[in-house]
N, C-alpha and C positions, 0 to 999 in steps of 0.2 A: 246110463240113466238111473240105473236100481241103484248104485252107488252112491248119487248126487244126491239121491231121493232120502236115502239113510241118514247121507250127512245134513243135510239140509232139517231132517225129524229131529239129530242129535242136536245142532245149532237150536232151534225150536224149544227144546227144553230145557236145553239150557238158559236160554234168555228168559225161560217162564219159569225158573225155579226148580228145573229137572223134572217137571211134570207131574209134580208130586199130587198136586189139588187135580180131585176131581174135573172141572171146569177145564183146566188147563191141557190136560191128557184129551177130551173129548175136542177142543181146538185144535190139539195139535193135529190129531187122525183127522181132520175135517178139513185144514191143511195141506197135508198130504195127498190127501183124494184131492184137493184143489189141484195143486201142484203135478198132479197125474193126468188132470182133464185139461189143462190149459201150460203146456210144454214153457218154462220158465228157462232166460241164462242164468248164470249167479248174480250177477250186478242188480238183477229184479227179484231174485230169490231173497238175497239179503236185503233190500228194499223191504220185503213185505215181511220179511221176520225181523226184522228191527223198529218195525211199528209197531205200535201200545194193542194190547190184546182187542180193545172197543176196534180200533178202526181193521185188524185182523180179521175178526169177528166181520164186521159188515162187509170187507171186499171179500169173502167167503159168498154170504149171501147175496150181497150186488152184483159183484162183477159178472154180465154179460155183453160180451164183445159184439158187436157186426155179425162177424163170420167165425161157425165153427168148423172146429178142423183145419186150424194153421197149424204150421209146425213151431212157431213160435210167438206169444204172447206179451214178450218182456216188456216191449213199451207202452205198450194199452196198460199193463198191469202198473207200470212206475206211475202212469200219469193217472189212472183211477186212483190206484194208492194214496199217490200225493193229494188230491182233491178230498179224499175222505179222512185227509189227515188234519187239512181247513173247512171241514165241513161242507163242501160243494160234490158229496159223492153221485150225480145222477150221470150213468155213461152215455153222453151225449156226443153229436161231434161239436167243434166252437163252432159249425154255423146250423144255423136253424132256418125254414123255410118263412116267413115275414105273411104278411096280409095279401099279395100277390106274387107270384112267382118270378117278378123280377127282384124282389126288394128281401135281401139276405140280411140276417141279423147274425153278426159276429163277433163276440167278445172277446176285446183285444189283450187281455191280461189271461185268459183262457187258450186262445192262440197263440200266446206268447209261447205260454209253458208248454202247451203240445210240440211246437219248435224245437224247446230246448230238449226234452224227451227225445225227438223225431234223429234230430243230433247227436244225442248220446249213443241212438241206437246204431245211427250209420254215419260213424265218422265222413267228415268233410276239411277240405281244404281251406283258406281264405275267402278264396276266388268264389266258389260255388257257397258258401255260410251266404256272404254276400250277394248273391244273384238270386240265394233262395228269399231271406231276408227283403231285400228291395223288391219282391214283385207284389202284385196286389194281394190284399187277403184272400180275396177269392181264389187267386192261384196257388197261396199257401196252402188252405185248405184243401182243393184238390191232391197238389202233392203228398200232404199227410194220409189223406184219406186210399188214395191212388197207387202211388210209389212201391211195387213191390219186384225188385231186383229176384234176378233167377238165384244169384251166389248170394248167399246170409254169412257172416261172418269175415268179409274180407275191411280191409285195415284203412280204404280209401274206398267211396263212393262217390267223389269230386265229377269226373265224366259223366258215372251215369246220370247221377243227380243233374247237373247242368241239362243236360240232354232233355230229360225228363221234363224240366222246369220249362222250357223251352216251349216244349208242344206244348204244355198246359197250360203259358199264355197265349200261344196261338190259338184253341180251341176257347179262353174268356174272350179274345176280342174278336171272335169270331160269331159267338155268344149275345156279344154288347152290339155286334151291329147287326144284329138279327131283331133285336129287342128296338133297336133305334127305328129300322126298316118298317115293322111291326108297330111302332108307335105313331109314324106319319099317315 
């Protein structure tokens, strides 16, 4: 990790001009302490050190995750990243609680890219892209939110993921007819 950490500082100043200004040496350590407090892969390393120093700068100051104390960050960090790269940096999740607690507000081009993030991090097969894709938002959501595999790092997550995806449309339409029960 003290390694990855080094390289990752040296990448750092080098993108910033070798850290010569001021400004750019006080990012970079700010950086580093980031990258200290919130455990990064490379693929989200270089994500955040290949964006322009402004949006650098804020996912330093913004990013605050759910939960502290995972042992890895990388996809909260690609998809904040990316949102403050379009200016949409507030760490939200894409559903938000609506005017009664049956009635979910989800935005579908925010869920989209939580997806594709969600993907990048835990490879998937055809089969399971597709079973996660076709179920409802609200079971997307779940899954993203949810989905936390004992093994990090393995090459196919196709089963668990299925598996997963599975209860957690058992448990919406378990949900929906509870709400239905409750509305007669």
């Amino acid at each position: 990790a003290d390694l990855s950490n080094r390289m990752a500082g040296d990448q750092l100043a080098a993108l910033q001009g070798g850290g010569a200004a001021e400004g750019n040496t006080v990012l970079q350590e700010e950086i580093e302490r980031f990258m200290q407090r919130f455990p990064l892969d490379e693929s989200a390393r270089n994500y955040l050190l290949n964006s322009s120093a402004e949006v650098q700068r804020t996912v330093v100051q913004d990013f605050n995750p759910p939960r502290q104390g995972e042992s890895d960050y990388s996809a909260l960090l690609i998809s904040f990243t990316k949102r403050c790269r379009t200016g949409q940096h507030q760490l939200a999740p894409p559903m938000q609680q609506g005017a009664g607690a049956a009635n979910l507000v989800i935005d579908p081009a925010r869920l989209q890219s939580e997806v594709e993030t969600f993907m990048m991090r835990y490879p998937l097969d055809e089969s399971a892209r597709n079973y996660l894709l076709n179920s409802s938002p609200e079971v997307q959501v779940m899954v993203l939110q949810e989905f936390q595999p004992k093994t990090q790092g393995e090459s196919d997550y196709s089963a668990l993921l299925i598996s997963y995806t599975k209860r957690c449309r058992q448990v919406s339409q378990q949900q929906l007819q509870q709400q239905l029960q409750f509305q007669q």
